[in-house]
N, C-alpha and C positions, 0 to 999 in steps of 0.2 A: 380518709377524706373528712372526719368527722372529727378529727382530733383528739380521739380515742389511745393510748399506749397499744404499742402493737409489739407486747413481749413473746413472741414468737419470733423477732430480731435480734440479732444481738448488739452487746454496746460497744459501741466501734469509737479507739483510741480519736483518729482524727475530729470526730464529732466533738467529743468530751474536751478536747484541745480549744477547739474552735470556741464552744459556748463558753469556756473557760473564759479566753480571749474576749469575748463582748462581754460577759460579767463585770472584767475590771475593766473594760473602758466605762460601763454603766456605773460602776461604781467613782471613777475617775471625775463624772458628773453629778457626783455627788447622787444618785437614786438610790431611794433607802431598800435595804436589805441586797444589792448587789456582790455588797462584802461577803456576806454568808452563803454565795452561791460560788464565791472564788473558792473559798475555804473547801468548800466539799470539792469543787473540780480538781485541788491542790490533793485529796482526800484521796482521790482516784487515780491520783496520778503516782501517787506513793504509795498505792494499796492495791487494788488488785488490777490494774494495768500495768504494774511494774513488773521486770521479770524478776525476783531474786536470785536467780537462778544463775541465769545467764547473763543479765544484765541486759538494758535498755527495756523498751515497751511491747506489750502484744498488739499488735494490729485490731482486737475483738476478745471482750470477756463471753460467755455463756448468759448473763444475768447481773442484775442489779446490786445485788448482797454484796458484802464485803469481800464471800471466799469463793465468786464468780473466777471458773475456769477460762484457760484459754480457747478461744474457740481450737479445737484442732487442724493441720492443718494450715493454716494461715501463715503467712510469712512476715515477717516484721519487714517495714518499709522505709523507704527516707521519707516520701510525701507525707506520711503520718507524725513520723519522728521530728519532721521540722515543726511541724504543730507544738510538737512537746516545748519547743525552743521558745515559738510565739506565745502562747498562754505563760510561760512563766516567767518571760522578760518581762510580760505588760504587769505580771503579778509583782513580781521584785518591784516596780518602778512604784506601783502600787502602794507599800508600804509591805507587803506578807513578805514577813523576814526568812520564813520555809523554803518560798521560791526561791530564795538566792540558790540554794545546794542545788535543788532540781535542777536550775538554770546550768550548775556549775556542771552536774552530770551530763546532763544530755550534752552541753559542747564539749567533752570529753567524748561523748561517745559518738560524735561527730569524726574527730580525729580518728577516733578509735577502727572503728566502722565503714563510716560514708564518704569520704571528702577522700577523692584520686589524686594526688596532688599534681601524676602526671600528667594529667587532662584539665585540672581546674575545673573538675566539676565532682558530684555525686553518682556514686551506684544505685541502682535503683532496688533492689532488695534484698532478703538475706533468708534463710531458713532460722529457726527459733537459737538453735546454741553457734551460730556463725560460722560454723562447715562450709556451708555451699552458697555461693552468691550468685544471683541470678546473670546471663549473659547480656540477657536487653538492658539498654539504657533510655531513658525518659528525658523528654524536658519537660514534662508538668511535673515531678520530684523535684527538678532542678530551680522550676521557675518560685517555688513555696518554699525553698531553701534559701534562695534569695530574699524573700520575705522573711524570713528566720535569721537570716544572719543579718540585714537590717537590724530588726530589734535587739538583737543580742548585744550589737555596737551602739543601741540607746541605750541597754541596760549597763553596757560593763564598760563602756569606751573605751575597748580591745580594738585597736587597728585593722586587726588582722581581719576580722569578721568584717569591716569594711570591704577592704583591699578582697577577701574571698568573694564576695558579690559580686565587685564590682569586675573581675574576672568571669565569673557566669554570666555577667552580660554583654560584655565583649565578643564573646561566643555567639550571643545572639545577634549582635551586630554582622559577627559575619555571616549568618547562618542566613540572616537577614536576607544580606545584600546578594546572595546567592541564587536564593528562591521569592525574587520578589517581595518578600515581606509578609509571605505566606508559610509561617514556620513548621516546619516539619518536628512531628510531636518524638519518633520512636528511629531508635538507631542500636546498632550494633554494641557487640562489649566494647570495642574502639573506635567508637563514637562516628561512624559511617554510617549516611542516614538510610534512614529505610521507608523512604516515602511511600511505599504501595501496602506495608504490612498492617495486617488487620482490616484489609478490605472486605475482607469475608464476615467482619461486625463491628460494619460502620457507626453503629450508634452506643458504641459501648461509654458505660460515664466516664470512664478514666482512660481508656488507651483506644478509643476512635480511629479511623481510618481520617488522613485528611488533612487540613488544617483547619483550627479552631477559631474564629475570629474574635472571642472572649478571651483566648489569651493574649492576642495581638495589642487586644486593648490590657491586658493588666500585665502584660510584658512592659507596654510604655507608660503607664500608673507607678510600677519597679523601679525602672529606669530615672525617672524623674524624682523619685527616693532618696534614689542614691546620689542623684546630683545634690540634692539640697540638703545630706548629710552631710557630703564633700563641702560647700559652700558655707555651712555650720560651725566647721573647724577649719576654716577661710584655706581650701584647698581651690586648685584652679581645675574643676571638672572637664573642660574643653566643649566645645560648639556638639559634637557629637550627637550628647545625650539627650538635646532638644531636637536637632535633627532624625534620630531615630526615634524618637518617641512621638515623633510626625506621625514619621511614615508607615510608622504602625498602627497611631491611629488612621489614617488613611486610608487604610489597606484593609482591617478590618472594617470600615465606615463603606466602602466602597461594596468588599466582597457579601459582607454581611448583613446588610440589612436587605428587605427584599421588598421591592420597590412592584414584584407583579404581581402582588397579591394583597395580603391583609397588614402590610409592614411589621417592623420587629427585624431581630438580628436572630439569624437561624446558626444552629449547631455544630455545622462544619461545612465546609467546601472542599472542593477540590483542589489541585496546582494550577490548575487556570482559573479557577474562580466560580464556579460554578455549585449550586448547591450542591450538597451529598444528602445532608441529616437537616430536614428544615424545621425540627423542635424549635421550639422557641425555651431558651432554658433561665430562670429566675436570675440565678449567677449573671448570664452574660452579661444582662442587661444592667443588672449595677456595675459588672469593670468597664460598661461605656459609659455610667455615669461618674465612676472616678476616675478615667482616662482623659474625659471631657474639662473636667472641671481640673485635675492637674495642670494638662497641657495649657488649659483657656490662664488659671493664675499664672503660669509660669514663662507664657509667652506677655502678659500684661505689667510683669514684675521686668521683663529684660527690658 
């Protein structure tokens, strides 16, 4: 609470990805020494967050040093591994000529790995040398994967990473239109959902009981993304993508904010709407300030 390092944690790939990722937008804006903070994120991500081994990233080093272990244990991720994708698109775009390879690896190891071609979507984990992959399926992996392949179709103007998103969210539309707009986080290896799993720890950060209204809002922040890539390289996105991207903020706007008490947008709900987890979480409240200000120019601009 004091802002103290609290190395008794370990460093965790997503983190390193993420801060990455605002370095070079920082630096993007011209703020001095942002560059030197991309170079070291670039540094970790080719040194001891890489596996040599096996290939792709570890979810968690042991320590700071260069020849920081892998935490043991730990399963290598998509939710992480898209991060890998976002930090070194924004890097490449940047000007650091290093992240092009990174870049090139990790969508490589997207194919390789992550991306079910039969389902149009991502698996959600793996053991360290890619033996065993997990049965559950995610859409919070799914949903940062889409933010991944976003960028990657800024950095490389590969179609395909397009056309892959814009498939993940299709998915959401129907998943949408199904359950209300109240999107069910965890499902089956065959992607059958599994709306009551993890009741038993409701309040977990990543795989909650529930639905999330934070991602309702940055499911439709995604969406409207991807329309305005489409609209970029003068494709016809269809009426769709601003329609769901309503109704998601909607839905979120409706179920989550809490009107009986101190207001703010709580942590999750239930399928009828009701709270479950009433944190109030940092995150949420900014994908309702980019969901807001998306939809607000994008209905101002039609």
């Amino acid at each position: 609470a004091a802002g103290a390092l609290d190395d008794s944690k370990p460093v965790e790939l997503w983190i390193s990805c993420r801060m990455t990722y605002v370095f070079t937008l920082a630096q993007m804006h011209g703020i001095e020494g942002a560059a030197d903070l991309v170079e070291h994120g670039l540094d970790a991500l080719s040194g001891p967050l890489h596996d040599d081994e096996f290939g792709g990233w570890f979810s968690a080093v042991d320590g700071f040093d260069a020849d920081a272990a892998p935490v043991e244990g730990v399963r290598k991720e998509a939710y992480s591994h898209a991060f890998v994708i976002l930090a070194t698109a924004a890097a490449m775009l940047a000007g650091h000529e290093r992240a092009g390879a990174l870049l090139e690896e990790a969508l490589a190891d997207q194919d390789a790995h992550w991306w079910e071609p039969s389902y149009g979507r991502v698996r959600n984990s793996w053991n360290r040398d890619w033996t065993e992959c997990e049965d559950y399926r995610g859409l919070n992996a799914n949903m940062h994967t889409v933010e991944a392949y976003l960028a990657a179709f800024d950095a490389t103007g590969n179609r395909v990473w397009l056309d892959r998103a814009r498939e993940i969210m299709r998915f959401v539309v129907d998943l949408g239109a199904r359950f209300g707009w109240r999107l069910p986080e965890h499902f089956s290896a065959d992607w059958e959902p599994r709306p009551d799993m993890f009741s038993d720890n409701p309040a977990d950060p990543f795989r909650p009981y529930g639905a999330t209204p934070g991602h309702g809002f940055e499911w439709a922040r995604l969406i409207l993304h991807g329309r305005a890539s489409l609209l970029a390289i003068d494709d016809r996105p269809g009426p769709w993508m601003v329609e769901v991207a309503g109704a998601l903020v909607d839905r979120a706007d409706t179920d989550g904010w809490d009107t009986g008490h101190a207001g703010g947008i709580v942590y999750t709900t239930d399928f009828d709407g009701r709270t479950v987890v009433p944190t109030r979480m940092h995150w949420v409240a900014c994908e309702a300030v980019n969901a807001a200000l998306a939809l607000g120019k994008t209905l101002d601009d039609a």
